[in-house]
C-alpha atoms as a printed R data frame, in Angstrom:
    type eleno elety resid chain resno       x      y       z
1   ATOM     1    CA   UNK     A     1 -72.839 71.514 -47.978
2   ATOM     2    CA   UNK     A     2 -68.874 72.346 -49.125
3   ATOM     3    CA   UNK     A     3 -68.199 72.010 -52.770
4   ATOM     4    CA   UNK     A     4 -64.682 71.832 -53.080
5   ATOM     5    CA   UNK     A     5 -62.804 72.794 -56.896
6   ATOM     6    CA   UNK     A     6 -59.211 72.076 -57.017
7   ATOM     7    CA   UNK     A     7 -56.967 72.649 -60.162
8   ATOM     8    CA   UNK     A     8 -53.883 70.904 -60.593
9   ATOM     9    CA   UNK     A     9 -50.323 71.258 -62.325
10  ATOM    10    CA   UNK     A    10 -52.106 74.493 -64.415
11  ATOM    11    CA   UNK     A    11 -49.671 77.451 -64.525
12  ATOM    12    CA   UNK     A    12 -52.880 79.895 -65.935
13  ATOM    13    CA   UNK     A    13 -56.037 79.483 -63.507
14  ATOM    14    CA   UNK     A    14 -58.869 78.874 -65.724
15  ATOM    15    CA   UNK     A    15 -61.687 81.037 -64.344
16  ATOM    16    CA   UNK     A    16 -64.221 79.556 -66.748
17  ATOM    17    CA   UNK     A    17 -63.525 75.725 -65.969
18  ATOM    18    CA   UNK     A    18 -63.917 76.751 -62.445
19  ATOM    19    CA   UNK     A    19 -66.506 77.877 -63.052
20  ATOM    20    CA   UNK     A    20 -68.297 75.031 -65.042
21  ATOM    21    CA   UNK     A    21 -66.905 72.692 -62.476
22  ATOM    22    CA   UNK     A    22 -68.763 74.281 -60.123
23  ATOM    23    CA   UNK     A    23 -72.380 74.872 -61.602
24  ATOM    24    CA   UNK     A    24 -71.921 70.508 -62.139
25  ATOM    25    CA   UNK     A    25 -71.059 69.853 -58.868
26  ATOM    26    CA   UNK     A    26 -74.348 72.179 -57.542
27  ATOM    27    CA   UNK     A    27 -76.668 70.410 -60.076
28  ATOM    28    CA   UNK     A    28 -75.081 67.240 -58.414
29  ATOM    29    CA   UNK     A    29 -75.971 68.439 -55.152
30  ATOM    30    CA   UNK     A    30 -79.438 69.249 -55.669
31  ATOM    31    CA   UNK     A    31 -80.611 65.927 -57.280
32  ATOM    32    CA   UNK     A    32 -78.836 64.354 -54.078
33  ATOM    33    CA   UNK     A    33 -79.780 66.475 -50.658
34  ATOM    34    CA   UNK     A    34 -77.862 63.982 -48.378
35  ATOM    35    CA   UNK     A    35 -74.812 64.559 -49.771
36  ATOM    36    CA   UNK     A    36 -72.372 66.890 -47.193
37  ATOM    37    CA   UNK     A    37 -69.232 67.350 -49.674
38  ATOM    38    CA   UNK     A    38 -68.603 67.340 -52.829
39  ATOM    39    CA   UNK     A    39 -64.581 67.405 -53.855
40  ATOM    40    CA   UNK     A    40 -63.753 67.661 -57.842
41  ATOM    41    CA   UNK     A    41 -60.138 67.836 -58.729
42  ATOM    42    CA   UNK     A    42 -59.374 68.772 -62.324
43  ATOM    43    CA   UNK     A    43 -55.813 67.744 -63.341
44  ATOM    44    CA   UNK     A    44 -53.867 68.900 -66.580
45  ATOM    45    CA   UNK     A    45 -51.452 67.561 -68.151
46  ATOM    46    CA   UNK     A    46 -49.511 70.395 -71.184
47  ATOM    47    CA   UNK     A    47 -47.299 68.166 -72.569
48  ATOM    48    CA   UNK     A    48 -49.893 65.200 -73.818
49  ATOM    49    CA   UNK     A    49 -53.107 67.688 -73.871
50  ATOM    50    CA   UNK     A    50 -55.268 65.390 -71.215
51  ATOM    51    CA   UNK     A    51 -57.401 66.387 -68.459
52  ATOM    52    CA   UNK     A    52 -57.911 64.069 -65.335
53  ATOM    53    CA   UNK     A    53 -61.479 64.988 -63.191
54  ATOM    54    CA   UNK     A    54 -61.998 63.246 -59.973
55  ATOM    55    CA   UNK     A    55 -65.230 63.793 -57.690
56  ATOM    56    CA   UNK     A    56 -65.657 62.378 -54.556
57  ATOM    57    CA   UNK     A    57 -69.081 62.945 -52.772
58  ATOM    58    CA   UNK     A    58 -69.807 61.992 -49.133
59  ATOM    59    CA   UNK     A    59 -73.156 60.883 -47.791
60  ATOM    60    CA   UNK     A    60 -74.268 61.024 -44.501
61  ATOM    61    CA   UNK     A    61 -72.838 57.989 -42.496
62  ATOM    62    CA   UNK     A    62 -71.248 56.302 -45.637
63  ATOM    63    CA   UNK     A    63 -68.290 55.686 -47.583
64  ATOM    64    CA   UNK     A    64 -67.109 58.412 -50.352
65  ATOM    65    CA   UNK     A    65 -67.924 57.693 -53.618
66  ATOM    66    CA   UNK     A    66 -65.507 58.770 -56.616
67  ATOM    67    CA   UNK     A    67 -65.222 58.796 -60.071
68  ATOM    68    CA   UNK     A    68 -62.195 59.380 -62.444
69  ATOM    69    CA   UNK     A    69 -62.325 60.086 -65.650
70  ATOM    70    CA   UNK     A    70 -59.502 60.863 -68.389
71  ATOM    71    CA   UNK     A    71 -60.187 62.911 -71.684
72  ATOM    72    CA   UNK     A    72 -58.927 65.552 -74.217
73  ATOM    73    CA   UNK     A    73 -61.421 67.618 -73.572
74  ATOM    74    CA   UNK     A    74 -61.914 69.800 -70.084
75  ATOM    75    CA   UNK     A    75 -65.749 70.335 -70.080
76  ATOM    76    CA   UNK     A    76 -66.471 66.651 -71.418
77  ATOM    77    CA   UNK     A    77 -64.266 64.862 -68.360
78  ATOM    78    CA   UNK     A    78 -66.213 66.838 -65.784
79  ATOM    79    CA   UNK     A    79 -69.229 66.134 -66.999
80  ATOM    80    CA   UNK     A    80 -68.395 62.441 -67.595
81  ATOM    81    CA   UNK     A    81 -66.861 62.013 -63.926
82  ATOM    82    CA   UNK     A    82 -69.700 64.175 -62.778
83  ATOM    83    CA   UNK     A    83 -72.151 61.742 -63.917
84  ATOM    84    CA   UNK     A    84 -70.629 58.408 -63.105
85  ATOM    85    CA   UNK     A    85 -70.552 59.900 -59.582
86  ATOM    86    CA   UNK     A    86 -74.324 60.356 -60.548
87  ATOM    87    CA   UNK     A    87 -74.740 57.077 -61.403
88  ATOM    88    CA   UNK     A    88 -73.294 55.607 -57.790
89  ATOM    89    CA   UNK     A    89 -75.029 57.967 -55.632
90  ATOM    90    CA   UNK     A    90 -78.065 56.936 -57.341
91  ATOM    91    CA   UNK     A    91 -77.353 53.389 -56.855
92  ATOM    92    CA   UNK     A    92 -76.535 53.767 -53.128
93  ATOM    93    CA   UNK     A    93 -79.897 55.458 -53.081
94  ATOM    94    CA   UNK     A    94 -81.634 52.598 -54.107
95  ATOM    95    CA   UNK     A    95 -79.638 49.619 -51.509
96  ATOM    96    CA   UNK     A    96 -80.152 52.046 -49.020
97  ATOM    97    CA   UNK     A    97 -84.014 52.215 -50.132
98  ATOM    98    CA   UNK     A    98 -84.530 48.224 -50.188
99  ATOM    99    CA   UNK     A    99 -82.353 48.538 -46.898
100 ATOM   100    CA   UNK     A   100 -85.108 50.288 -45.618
101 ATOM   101    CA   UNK     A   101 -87.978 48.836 -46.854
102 ATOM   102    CA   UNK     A   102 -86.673 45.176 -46.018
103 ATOM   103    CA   UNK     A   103 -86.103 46.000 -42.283
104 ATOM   104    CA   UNK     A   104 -89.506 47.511 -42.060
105 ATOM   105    CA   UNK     A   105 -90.928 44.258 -43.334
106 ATOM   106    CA   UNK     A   106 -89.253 42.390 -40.793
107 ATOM   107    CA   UNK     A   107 -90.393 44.662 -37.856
108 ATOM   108    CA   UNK     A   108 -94.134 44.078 -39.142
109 ATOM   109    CA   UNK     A   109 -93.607 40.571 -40.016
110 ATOM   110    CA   UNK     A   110 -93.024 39.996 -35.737
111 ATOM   111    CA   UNK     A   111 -95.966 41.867 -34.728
């Protein structure tokens, strides 16, 4: 599993953002074990004090899922991307589920 942190247009690497951007993206990870990568990119912009956060997590034979979320606060826009990512993961849990479970009633259904 890759967890990827990039940070853009910052002239000082913040360590501690890293950081934080990291531990999210491994909590993300464990509540989702078929996810193989897991991309965040934290953008900042000086001159109007905004922070961009995009993640983009892959699951196993389907599409990327991403979030992007704008705010003036760093910590708040990774958490806030990091759970809308949440939120679609979770959903393509569940089609994936009913996929499942309505294919397996179909295969009984004909025996």
């Amino acid at each position: 599993m890759a967890i990827e942190i990039t940070m853009r247009h910052s002239d000082v690497k913040i360590e501690s953002l890293k950081e934080y951007a990291q531990k999210r993206m491994e909590k993300l990870q464990e509540k989702f074990p078929k996810v193989t990568s897991i991309s965040a990119v934290i953008d900042i912009d000086v001159k109007k004090h905004m922070y961009m956060a995009e993640v983009v997590a892959n699951r196993l034979g389907e599409t990327a899922v991403g979030a992007k979320e704008f705010s003036e606060s760093a910590k708040s826009v990774i958490d806030a991307a990091a759970a809308r990512a949440e939120r679609q993961l979770l959903k393509m849990r569940v089609k994936a589920r009913k996929g499942a479970v309505r294919k397996q009633r179909a295969s009984s259904a004909r025996n």
